[in-house]
C-alpha positions in Angstrom: 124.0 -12.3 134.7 127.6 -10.4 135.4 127.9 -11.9 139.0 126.4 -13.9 141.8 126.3 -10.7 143.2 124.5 -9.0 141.1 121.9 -11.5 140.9 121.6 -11.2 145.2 121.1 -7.5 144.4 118.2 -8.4 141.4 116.5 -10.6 144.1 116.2 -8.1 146.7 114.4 -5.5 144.3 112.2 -7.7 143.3 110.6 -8.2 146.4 111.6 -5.3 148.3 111.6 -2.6 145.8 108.8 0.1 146.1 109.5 1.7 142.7 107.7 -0.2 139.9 109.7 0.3 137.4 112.9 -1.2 139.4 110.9 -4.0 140.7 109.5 -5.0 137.3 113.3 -4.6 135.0 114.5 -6.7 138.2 111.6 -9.6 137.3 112.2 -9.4 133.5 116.1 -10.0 134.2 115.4 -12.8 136.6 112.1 -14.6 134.8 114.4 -16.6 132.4 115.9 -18.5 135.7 112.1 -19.4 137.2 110.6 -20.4 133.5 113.6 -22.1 131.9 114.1 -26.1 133.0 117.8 -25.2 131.6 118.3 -23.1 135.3 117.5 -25.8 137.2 121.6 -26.3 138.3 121.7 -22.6 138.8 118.6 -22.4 140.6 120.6 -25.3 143.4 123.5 -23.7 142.8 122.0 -20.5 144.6 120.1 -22.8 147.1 123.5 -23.5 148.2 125.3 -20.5 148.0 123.1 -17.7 148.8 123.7 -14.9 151.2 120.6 -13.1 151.4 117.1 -14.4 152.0 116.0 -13.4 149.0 117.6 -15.3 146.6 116.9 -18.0 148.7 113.0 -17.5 147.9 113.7 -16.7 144.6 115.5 -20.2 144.1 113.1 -21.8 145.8 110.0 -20.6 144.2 111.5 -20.9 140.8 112.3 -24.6 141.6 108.8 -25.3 143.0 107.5 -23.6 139.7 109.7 -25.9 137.6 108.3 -28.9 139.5 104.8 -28.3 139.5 104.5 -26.7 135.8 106.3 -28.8 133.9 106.1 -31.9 136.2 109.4 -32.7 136.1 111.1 -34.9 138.4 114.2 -33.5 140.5 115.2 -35.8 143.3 
């Protein structure tokens, strides 16, 4: 990922997008942060940084994923 930014931008196409084809290229550039335990830090990291909304959910659901498909223990 280039920037912060950019990610922000990635977020909002994936659940805003009405084109397809963005919406799915912004998915498969994101799905490594919601299936990877390794993003767990950069999933917080955007919890507590954020700007938009959606990056917010996109943090969120990826740590809720995390936790409840691999079980692991955050807190």
């Amino acid at each position: 990922m280039e920037s912060f930014a950019q990610l922000e931008i990635l977020c909002e196409k994936l659940y805003t997008s009405q084109n397809s084809p963005e919406r799915i290229q912004a998915e498969s550039n994101l799905k490594c942060s919601s299936v990877n335990p390794d993003y767990i830090p950069q999933c917080q990291y955007i919890l507590d940084n954020a700007s938009t909304p959606y990056a917010l959910v996109f943090a969120s659901s990826s740590l809720l994923k995390q936790k409840t498909e691999n079980r692991l223990s955050f807190w």
